[in-house]
C-alpha positions in Angstrom: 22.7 0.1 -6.8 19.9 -1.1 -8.8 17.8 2.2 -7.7 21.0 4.1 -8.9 20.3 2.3 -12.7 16.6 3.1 -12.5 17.5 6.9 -12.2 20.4 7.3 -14.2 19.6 4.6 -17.1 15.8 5.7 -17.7 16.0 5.6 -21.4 16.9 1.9 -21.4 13.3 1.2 -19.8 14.6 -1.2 -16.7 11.2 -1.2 -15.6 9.7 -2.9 -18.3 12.5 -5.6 -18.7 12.9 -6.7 -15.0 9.6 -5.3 -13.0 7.0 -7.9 -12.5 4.0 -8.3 -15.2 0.7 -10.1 -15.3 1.5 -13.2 -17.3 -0.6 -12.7 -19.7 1.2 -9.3 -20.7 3.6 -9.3 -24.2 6.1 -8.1 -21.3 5.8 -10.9 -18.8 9.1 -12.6 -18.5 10.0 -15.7 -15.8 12.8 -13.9 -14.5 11.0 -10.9 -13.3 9.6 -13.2 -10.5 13.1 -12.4 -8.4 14.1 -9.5 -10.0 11.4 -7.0 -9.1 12.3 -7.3 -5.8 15.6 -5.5 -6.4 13.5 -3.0 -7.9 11.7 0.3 -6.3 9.3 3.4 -8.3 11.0 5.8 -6.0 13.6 7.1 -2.9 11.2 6.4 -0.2 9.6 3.3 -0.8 13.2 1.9 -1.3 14.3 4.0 2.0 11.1 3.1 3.7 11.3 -1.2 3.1 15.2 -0.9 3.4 15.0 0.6 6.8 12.3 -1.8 7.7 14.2 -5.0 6.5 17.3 -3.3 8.6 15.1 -2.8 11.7 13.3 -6.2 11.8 15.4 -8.0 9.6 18.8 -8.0 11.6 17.4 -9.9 14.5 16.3 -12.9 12.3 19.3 -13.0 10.6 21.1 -12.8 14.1 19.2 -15.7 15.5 19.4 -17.9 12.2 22.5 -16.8 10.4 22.8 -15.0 7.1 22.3 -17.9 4.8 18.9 -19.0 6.6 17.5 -15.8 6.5 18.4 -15.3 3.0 16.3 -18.3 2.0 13.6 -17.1 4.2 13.4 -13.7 2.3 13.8 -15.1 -0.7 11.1 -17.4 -0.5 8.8 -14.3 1.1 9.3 -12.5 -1.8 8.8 -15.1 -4.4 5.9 -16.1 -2.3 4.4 -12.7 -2.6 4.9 -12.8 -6.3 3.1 -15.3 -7.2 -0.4 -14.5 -4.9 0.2 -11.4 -6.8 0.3 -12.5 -9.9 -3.0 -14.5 -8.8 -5.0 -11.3 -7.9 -3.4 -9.7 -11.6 -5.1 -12.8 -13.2 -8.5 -12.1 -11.3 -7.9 -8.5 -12.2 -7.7 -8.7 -15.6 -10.1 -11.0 -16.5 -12.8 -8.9 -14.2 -11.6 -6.3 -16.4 -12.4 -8.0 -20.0 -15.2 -9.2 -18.8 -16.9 -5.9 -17.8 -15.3 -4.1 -21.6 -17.0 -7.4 -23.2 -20.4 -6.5 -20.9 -20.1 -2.9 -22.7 -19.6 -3.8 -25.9 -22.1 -6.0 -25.9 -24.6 -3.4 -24.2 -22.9 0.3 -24.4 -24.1 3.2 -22.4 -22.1 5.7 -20.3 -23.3 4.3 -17.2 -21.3 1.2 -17.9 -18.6 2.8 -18.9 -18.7 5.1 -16.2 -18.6 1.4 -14.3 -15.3 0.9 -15.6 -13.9 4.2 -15.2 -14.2 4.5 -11.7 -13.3 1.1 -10.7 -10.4 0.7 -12.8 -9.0 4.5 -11.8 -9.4 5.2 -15.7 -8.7 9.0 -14.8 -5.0 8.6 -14.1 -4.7 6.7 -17.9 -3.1 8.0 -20.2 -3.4 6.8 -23.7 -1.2 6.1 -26.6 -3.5 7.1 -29.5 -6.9 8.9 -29.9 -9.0 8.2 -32.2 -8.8 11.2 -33.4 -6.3 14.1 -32.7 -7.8 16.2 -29.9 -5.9 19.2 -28.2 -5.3 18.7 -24.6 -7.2 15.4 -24.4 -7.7 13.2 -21.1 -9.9 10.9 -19.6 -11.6 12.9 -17.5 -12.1 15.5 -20.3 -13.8 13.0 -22.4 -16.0 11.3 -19.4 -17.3 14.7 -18.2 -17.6 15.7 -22.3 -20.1 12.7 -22.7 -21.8 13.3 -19.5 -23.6 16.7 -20.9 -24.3 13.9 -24.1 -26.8 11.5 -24.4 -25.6 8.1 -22.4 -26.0 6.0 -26.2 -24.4 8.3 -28.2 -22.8 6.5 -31.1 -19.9 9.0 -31.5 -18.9 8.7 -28.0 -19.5 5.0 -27.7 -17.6 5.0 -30.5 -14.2 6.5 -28.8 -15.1 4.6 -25.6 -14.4 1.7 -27.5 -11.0 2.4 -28.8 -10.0 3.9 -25.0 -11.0 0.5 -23.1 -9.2 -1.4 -25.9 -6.1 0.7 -25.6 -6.3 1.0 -21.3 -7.2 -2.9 -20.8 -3.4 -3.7 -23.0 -2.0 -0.5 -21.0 -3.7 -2.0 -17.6 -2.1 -5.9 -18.5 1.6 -4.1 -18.7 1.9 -2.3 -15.4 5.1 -3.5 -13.8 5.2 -4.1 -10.4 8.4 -3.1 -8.3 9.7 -3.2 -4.5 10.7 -5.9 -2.2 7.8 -5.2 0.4 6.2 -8.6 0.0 9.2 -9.9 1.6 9.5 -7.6 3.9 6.2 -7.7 5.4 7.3 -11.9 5.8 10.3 -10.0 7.8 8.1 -8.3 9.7 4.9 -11.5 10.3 8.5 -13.5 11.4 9.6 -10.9 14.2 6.2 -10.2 15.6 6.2 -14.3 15.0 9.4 -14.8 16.8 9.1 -11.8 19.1 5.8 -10.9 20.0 6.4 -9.2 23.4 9.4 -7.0 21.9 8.1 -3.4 22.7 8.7 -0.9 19.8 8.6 3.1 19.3 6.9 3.7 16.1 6.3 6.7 15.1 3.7 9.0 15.4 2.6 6.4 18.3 3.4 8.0 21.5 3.8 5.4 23.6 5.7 2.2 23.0 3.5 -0.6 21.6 4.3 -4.7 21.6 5.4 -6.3 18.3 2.5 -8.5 18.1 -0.1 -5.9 18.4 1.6 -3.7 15.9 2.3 -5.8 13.2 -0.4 -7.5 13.5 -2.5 -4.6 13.4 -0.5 -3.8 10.2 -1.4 -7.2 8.6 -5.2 -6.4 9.2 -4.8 -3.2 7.7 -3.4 -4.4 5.0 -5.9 -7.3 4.6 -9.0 -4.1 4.9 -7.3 -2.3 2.0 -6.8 -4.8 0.2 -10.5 -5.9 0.0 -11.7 -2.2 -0.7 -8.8 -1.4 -3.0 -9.8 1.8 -5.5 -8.7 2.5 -9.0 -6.2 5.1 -8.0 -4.3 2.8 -5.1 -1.2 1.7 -7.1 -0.3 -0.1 -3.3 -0.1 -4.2 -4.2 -1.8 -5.0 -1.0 -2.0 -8.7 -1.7 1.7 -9.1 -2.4 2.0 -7.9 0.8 -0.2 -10.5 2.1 1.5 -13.3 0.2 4.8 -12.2 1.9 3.1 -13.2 5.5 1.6 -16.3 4.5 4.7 -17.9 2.9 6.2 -16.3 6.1 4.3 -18.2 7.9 3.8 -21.4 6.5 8.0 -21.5 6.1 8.4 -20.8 10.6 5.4 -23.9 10.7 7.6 -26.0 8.4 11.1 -24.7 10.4 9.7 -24.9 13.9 9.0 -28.5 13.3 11.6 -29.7 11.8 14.1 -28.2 14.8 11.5 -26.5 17.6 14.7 -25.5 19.5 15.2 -23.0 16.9 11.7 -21.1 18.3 11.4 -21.8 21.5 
């Protein structure tokens, strides 16, 4: 239903109201720590966690009842919020540290830095600094690269663009509940280890624990040696399977019948 709003009510920008910002952005709202989760950027990453949290999900939620699991994905996905939230903090501050490094000493090798690490080429901004026909990033970078590296003009314009991409960069939402369900997923291979499963395009059947867990290391790998153009929250995910786990610790000592 929500998905159904996103398409149909574009104009009314749901995105920015209920999608998860860096708290440091003029968007950030409290609220936005649960709501994102309800919240997808398109058909098949909703299909795609949906059918996971169906698949994985409806065994936990047979063996604790509705209303446990509901805590336990709740929590997941709060969990997941907030250690991404963290790595947005790290993020942006990494990031005005390295425009403050160029202002201080410009050169189109530093900004060239920033470019590539920051996946400047898929920005688009909201001004120039002057009206140019048919203007992008990657117009401008390979413009100043036939230039000399100090040239005032284009340090000039380099300037303005970081200004204008490091707001843009602090108000990118973040949408989809796959922090809690990769928690779903840690608690089955948790729960069920030996469970085999047929996972496409594997052609053989492989064990719960060795699957998922292969996922979570995956997931760790990417995360660590993330690009500019991976728009995948990697750590969210990560943040889902700790609070995952910590949570079964917690449960399986409070009533070890429960995972045993």
């Amino acid at each position: 239903m929500v998905y159904l709003a996103q398409i149909t009510l574009q104009s009314s920008n749901l995105e920015a109201m209920f999608g998860l910002h860096y708290w440091g952005s003029e968007l950030f709202r409290p609220h936005q720590i649960i709501t994102h989760l309800f919240m997808h950027g398109s058909f098949a990453h909703l299909f795609s966690n949906m059918f996971a949290l169906w698949m994985f999900g409806s065994a936990l939620e047979n063996r604790w009842g509705p209303k446990r699991f509901l805590i336990f994905y709740m929590i997941c996905g709060i969990g997941a919020a907030l250690c991404h939230m963290g790595v947005l903090t790290y993020d942006n501050m990494k990031l005005a540290a390295d425009i403050n490094n160029f202002n201080v000493s410009p050169s189109f090798s530093s900004y060239l830095k920033i470019y590539d690490k920051y996946g400047m080429q898929f920005f688009e901004p909201t001004r120039l600094p002057v009206n140019i026909p048919g203007f992008t990033m990657q117009s401008f970078t390979d413009a100043w690269a036939t230039l000399p590296p100090e040239s005032r003009e284009m340090i000039t314009y380099a300037r303005f663009l970081l200004s204008d991409f490091r707001e843009a960069y602090a108000n990118v939402p973040t949408v989809g509940a796959s922090g809690a369900v990769f928690g779903v997923l840690f608690a089955f291979g948790y729960l069920f280890p030996n469970s085999y499963l047929f996972i496409l395009p594997i052609p053989f059947p492989i064990k719960a624990k060795y699957f998922i867990g292969g996922y979570i290391l995956l997931e760790l790998f990417l995360g660590f040696n993330n690009s500019g153009g991976d728009n995948v929250a990697h750590f969210a995910h990560l943040g889902g399977v700790l609070f995952a786990y910590i949570l079964l610790k917690v449960w399986a000592k409070r009533n070890r019948r429960d995972f045993y």
